[in-house]
PLY file of the C-alpha trace (Angstrom):
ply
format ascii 1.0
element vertex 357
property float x
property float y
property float z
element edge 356
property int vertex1
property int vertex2
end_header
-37.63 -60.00 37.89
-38.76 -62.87 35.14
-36.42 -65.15 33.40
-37.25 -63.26 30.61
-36.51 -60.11 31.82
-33.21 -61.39 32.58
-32.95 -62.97 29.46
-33.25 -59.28 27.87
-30.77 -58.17 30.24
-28.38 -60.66 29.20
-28.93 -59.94 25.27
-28.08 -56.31 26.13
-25.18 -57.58 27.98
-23.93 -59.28 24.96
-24.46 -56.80 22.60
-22.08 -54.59 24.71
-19.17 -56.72 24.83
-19.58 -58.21 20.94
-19.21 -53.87 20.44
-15.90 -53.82 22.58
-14.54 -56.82 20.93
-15.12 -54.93 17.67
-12.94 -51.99 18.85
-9.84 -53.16 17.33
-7.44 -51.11 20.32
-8.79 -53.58 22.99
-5.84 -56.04 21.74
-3.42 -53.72 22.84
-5.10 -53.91 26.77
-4.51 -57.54 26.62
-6.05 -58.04 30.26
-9.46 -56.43 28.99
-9.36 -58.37 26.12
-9.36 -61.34 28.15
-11.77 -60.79 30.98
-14.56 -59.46 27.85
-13.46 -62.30 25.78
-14.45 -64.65 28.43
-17.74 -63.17 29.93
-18.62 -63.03 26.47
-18.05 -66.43 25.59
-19.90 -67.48 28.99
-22.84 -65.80 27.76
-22.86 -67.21 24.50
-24.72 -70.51 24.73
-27.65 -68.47 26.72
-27.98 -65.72 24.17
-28.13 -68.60 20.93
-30.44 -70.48 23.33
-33.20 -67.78 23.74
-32.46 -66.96 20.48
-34.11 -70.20 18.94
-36.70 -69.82 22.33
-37.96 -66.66 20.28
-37.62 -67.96 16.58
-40.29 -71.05 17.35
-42.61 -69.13 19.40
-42.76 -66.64 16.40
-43.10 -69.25 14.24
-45.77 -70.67 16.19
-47.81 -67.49 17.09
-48.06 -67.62 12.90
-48.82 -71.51 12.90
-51.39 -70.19 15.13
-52.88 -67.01 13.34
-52.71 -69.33 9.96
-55.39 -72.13 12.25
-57.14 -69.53 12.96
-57.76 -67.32 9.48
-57.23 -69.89 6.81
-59.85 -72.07 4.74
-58.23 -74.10 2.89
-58.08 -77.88 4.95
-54.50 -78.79 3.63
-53.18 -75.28 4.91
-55.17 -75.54 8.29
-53.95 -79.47 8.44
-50.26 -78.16 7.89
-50.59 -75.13 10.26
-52.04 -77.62 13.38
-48.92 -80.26 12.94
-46.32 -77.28 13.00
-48.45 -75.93 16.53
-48.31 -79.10 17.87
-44.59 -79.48 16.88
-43.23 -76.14 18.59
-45.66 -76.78 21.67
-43.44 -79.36 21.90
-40.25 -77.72 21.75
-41.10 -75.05 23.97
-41.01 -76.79 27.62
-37.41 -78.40 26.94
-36.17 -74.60 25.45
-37.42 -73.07 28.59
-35.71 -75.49 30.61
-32.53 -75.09 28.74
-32.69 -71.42 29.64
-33.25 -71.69 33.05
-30.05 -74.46 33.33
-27.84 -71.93 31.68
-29.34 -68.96 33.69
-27.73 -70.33 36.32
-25.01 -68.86 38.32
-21.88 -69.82 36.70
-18.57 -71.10 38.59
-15.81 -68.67 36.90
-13.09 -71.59 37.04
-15.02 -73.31 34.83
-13.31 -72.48 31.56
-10.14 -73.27 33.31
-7.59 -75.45 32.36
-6.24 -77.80 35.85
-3.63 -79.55 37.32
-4.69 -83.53 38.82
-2.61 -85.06 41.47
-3.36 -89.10 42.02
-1.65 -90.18 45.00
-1.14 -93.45 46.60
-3.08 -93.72 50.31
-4.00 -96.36 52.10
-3.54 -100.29 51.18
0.04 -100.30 50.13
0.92 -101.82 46.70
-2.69 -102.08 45.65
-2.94 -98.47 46.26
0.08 -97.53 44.18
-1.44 -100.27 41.18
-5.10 -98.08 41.68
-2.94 -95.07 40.92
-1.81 -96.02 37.78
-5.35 -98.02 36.99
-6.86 -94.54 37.67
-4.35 -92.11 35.67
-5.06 -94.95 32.34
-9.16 -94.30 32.85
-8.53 -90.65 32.92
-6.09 -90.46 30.26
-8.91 -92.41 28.02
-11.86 -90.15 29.11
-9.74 -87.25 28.25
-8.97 -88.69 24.55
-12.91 -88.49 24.43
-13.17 -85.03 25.28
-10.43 -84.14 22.88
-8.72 -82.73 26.62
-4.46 -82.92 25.87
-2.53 -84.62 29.57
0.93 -83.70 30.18
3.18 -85.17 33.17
4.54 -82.87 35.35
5.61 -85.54 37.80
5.81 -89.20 38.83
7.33 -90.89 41.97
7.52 -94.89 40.94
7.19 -97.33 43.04
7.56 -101.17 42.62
4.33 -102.10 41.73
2.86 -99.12 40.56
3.17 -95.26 41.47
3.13 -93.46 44.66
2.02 -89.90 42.82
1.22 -88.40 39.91
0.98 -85.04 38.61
-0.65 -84.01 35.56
-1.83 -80.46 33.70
-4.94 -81.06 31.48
-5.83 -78.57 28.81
-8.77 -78.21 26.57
-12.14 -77.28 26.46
-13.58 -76.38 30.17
-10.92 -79.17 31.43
-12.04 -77.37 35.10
-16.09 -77.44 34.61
-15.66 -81.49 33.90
-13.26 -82.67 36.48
-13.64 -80.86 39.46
-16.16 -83.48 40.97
-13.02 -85.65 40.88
-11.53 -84.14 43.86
-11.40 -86.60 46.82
-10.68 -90.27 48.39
-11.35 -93.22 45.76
-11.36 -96.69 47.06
-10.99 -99.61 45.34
-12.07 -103.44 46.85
-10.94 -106.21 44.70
-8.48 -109.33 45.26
-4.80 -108.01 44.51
-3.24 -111.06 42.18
-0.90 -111.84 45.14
-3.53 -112.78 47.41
-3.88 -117.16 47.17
-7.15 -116.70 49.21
-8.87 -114.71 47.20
-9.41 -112.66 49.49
-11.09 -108.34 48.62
-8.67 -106.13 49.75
-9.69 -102.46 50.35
-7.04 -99.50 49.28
-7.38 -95.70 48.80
-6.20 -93.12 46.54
-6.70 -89.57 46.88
-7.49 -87.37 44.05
-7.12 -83.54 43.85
-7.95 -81.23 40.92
-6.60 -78.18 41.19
-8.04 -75.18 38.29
-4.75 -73.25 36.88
-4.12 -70.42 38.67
-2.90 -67.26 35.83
-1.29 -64.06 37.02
-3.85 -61.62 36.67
-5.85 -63.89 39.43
-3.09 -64.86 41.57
0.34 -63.85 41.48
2.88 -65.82 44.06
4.80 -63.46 45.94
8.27 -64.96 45.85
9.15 -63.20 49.11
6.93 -65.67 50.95
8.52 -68.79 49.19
11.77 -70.63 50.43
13.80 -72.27 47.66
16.17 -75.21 48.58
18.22 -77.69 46.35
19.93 -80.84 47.15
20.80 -84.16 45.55
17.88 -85.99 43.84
17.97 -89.53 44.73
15.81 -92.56 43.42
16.05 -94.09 39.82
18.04 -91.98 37.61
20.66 -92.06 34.82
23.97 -90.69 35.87
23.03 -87.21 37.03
21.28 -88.76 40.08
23.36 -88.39 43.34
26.06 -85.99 41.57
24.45 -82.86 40.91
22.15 -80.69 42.97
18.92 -80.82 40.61
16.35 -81.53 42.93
14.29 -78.84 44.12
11.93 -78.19 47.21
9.74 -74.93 47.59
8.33 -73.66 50.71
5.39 -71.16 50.75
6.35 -69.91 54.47
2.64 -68.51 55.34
0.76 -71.74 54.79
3.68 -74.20 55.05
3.05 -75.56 51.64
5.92 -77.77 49.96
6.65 -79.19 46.82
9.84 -81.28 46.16
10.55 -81.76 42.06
13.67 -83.56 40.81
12.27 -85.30 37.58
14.55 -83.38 35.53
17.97 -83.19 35.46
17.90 -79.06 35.34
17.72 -77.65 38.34
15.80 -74.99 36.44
13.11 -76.77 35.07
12.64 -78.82 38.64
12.24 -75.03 40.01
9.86 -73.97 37.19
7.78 -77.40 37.60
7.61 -77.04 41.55
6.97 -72.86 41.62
4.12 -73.94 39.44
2.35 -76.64 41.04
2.83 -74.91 44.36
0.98 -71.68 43.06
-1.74 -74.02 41.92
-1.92 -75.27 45.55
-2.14 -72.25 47.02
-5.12 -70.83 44.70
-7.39 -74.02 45.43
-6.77 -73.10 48.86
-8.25 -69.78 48.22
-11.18 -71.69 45.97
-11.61 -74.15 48.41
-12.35 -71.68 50.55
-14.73 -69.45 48.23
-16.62 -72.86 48.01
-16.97 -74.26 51.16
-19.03 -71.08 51.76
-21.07 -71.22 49.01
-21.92 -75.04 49.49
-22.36 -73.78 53.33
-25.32 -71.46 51.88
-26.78 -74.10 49.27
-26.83 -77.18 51.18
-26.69 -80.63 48.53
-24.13 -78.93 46.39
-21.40 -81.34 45.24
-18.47 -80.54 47.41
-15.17 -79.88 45.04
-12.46 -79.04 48.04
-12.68 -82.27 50.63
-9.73 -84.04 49.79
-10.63 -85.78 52.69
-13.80 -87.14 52.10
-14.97 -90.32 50.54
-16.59 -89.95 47.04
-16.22 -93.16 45.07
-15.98 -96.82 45.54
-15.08 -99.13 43.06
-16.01 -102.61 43.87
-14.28 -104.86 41.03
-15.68 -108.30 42.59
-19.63 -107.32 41.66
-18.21 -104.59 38.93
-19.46 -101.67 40.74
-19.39 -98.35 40.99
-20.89 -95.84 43.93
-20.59 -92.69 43.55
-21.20 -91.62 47.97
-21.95 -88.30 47.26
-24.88 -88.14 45.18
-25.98 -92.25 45.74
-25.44 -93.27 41.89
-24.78 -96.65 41.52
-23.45 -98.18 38.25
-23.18 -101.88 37.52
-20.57 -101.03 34.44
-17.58 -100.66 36.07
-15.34 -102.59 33.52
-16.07 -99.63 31.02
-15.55 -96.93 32.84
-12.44 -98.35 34.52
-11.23 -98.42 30.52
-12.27 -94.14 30.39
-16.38 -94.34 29.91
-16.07 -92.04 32.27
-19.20 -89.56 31.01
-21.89 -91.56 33.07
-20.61 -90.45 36.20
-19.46 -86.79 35.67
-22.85 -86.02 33.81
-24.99 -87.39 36.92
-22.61 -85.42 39.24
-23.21 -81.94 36.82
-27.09 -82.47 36.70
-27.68 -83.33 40.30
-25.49 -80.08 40.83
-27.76 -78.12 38.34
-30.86 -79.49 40.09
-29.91 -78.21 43.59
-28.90 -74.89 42.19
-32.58 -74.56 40.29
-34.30 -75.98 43.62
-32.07 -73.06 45.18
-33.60 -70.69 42.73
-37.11 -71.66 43.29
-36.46 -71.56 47.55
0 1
1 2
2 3
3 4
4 5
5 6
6 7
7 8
8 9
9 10
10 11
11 12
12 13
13 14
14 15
15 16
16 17
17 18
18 19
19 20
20 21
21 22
22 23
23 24
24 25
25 26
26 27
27 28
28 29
29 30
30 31
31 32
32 33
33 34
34 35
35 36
36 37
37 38
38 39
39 40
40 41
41 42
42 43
43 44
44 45
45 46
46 47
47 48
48 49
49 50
50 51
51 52
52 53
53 54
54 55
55 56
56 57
57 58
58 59
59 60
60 61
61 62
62 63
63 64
64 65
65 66
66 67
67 68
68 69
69 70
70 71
71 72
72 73
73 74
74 75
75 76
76 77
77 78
78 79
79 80
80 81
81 82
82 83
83 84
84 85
85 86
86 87
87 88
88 89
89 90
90 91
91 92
92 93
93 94
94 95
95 96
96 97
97 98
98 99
99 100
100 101
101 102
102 103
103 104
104 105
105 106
106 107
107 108
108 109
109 110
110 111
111 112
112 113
113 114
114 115
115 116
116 117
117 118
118 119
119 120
120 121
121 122
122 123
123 124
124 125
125 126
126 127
127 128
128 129
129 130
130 131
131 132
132 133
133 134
134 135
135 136
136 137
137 138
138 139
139 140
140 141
141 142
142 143
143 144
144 145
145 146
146 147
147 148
148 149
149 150
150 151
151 152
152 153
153 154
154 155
155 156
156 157
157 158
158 159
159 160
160 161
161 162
162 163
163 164
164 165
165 166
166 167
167 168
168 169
169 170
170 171
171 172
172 173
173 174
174 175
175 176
176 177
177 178
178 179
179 180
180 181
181 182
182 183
183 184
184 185
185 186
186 187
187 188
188 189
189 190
190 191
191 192
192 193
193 194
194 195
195 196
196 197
197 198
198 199
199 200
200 201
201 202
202 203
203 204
204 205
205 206
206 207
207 208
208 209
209 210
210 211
211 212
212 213
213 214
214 215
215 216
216 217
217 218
218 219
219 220
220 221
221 222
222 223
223 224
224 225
225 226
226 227
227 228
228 229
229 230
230 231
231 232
232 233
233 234
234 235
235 236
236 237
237 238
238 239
239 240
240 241
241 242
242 243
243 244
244 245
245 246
246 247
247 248
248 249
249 250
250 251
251 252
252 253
253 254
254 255
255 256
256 257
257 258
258 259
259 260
260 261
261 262
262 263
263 264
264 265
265 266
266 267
267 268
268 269
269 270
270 271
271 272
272 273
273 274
274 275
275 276
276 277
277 278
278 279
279 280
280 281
281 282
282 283
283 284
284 285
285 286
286 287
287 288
288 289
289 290
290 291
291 292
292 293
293 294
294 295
295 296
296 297
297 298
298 299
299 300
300 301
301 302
302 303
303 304
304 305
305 306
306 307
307 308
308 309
309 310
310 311
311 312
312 313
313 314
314 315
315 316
316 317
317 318
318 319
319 320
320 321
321 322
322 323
323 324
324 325
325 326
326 327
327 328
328 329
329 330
330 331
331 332
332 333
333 334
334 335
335 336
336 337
337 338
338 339
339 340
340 341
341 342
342 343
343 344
344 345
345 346
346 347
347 348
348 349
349 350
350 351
351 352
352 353
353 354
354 355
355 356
């Protein structure tokens, strides 16, 4: 089959669902509404895209015919400048369309939870942590993307974890590279030698996990409560608002006591531990799909090694992909788009190379 022949099949496709969205009962089967709203909206781009594809190569085969049948020098002038104008355009638009033909990853409109934690390299790594959650926080302000803390565990320099949900516009599709070990190699202000020390942090995105995907069966989760300890005002040591959760078949836990309501430490740890368990599950999916199309960007590793930041010579490697950016200063501050966009296109390039195999 052609691109274009799947480019038909995809207008047809569209023209369905726009017709079900128009059948004013589908709001009251709010689960259909959903899943047609969002193929719909996946489709959307493509559909505009080979749109305009099949306005200018109209509008060209008429520049042409005009060339070919008309006298008059101005006309014939005009008509060769508007050919050589849409030749132009042509190349990028197919190239546009073959991007966004491209299988998409159905998280990607997702909304996720990020967890920074604190590895190896002690208080440097816990100062990284917080270093890292400002450069996010920034980057997100750019995308118009809206952070809110779940959690934080302090420490005395800096933090030992973080966890945040981020909400906006295909939160998912953008930070899902993110996933892994950073390091960081610079001299920590307490060091008289000036000597680079090395620390890690480990990064995990996690894409929000609704109830028509997943639904966590409370029967396999073990709730216990006990005395939060730590900083604290006066409820700290005197009431039993901490909470841990146990999902028994994978051994998952989550401890919460942030809040002084035991409720709202159960609602925060039920829901980061059902986002834990469906990355599992997407992890999973993944690692089998990156399995069949080797040089895919790996999004599940939490393990592996993706990004050093070298403050010393104010660079940035991205491992994964070999990108190397001598601007670290700015993206430390949130000009973070550099990086993401070279890990999306080199993603895009191995799934069209893919294509082509």
């Amino acid at each position: 089959m052609s691109m274009f022949d799947k480019l038909d099949e995809v207008v047809k496709r569209y023209e369905e669902l726009t017709e079900k969205l128009a059948d004013p009962t589908i709001y009251d089967r709010q689960k259909e509404f959903k899943q047609v709203s969002e193929e719909r909206g996946n489709i959307e781009e493509l559909v505009q895209c080979y749109q305009k594809y099949k306005k200018i190569k109209n509008d060209l085969d008429g520049a042409k015919e005009i060339l070919e049948t008309e006298k008059d020098a101005d006309m014939r002038e005009m008509a060769k400048e508007e050919v050589q104008e849409y030749e132009s355009q042509i190349p990028t638009l197919e190239e546009e369309l073959r991007i966004l033909l491209l299988p998409k990853d159905p998280l990607d409109n997702k909304n996720c939870m990020v967890e920074l934690r604190a590895g190896a390299g002690g208080d440097e790594s816990s100062i990284f942590v917080a270093d890292v959650w400002r450069m996010y926080k920034n980057y997100w302000a750019t995308l118009g993307f809206k952070a809110e803390l779940v959690s934080a565990s302090e420490s005395d320099s800096g933090y030992k974890e973080v966890i945040l949900n981020v909400t906006g516009d295909k939160v998912y599709s953008v930070m899902k590279y993110e996933s892994g070990v950073h390091r960081v190699q610079r001299v920590p202000e307490t060091e008289s030698q000036g000597r680079v020390h090395t620390s890690t942090i480990t990064v995990a995105v996690m894409p929000e996990a609704d109830d028509v995907e997943f639904e966590l069966d409370m029967n396999d989760v073990r709730v216990d409560v006990y005395r939060s300890g730590g900083k604290g005002g006066q409820s700290v040591n005197t009431t039993d608002s901490a909470v841990r959760v146990t999902h028994l078949p994978t051994s998952t836990v989550v401890a919460i006591q942030d809040e002084k309501s035991q409720h709202k430490n159960k609602e925060k740890a039920l829901k980061i531990l059902k986002n834990r368990i469906f990355d599992k599950m997407v992890q999973e999916a993944h690692d089998e799909e990156a399995a069949k199309r080797k040089g895919l960007v790996g999004t599940g590793d939490r393990s592996e090694r993706i990004r050093t930041y070298n403050f010393p010579q104010g660079r940035l490697t991205d491992h994964r992909i070999g990108l190397t950016l001598y601007s670290l200063d700015k993206i430390i501050e949130g000009d973070l788009a550099p990086v993401t966009d070279a890990l999306i296109a080199h993603n895009q390039a191995q799934l069209l190379k893919g294509d082509e195999d």
